[in-house]
C-alpha positions in Angstrom: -29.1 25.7 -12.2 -25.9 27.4 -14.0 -26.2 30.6 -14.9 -27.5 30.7 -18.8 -25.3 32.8 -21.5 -28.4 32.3 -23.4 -30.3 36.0 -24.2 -32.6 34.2 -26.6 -34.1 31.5 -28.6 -32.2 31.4 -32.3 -34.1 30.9 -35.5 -34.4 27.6 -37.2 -35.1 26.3 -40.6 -35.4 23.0 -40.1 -37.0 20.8 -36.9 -34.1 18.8 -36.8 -32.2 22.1 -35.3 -34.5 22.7 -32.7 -34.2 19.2 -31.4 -30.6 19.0 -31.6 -30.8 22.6 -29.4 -33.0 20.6 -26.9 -31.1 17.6 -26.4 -28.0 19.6 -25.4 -30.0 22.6 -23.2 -32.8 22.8 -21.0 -36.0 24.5 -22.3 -35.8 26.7 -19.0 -32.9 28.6 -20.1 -34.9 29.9 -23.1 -38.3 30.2 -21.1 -38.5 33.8 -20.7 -38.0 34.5 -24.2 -40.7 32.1 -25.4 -44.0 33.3 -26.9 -46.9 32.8 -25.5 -48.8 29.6 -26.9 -53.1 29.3 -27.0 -54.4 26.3 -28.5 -57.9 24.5 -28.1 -58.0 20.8 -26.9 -60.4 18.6 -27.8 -61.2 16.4 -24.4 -63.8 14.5 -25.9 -62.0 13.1 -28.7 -60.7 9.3 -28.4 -58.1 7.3 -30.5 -58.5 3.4 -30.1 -55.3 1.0 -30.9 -56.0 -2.1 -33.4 -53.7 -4.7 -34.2 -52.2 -5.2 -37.7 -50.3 -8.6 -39.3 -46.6 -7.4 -39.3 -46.8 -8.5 -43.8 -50.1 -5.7 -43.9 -48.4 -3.5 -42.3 -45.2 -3.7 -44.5 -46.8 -3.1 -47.1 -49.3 0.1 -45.4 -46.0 1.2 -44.4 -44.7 1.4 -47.8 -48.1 2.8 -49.6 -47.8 5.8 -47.3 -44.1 6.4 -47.6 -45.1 6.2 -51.6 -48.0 8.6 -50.9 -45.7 10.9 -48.7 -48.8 10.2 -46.2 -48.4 9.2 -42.2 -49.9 5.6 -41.8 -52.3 7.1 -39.4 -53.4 9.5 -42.1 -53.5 6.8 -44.5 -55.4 4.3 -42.7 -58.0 6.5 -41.5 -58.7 7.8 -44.8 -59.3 4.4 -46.1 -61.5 3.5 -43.3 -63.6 6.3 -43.5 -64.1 5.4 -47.2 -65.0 2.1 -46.4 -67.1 3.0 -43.9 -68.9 5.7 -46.7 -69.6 2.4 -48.9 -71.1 0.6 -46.7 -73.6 2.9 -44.9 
């Protein structure tokens, strides 16, 4: 690999900046300068898949987007409630 001019990883405001920085350099010229990350992972927990009609999901696309929600967030939320009501 080429010798990097790189002495650091800049500041960003916005996430957009850091992956336009990525696209165009590899994450190994800035790895020295990188802090040190510790996080906890959850091995036990599992996501399934469902299927959804394309028309529901148009329309859960577009209640989230309204709700400045993810889908995922939106439809677990509901699901869990449902789930409340019936138990």
């Amino acid at each position: 690999m080429a010798e990097s001019n790189y002495t650091g990883l800049p500041s960003f405001n916005y996430t957009q900046e850091i992956v336009e920085l990525f696209d165009k350099h590899d994450m190994g010229e800035f790895w020295e300068s990188m802090p040190e990350a510790y996080f906890d992972v959850d091995i036990k927990g599992k996501q399934y898949l469902i299927s959804v009609d394309e028309s529901l999901m148009i329309q859960l696309l577009e209640i989230a987007k309204s709700q400045e929600v993810s889908i995922q967030s939106l439809v677990d939320s509901w699901l869990k409630e449902k789930v409340l009501e019936v138990s």
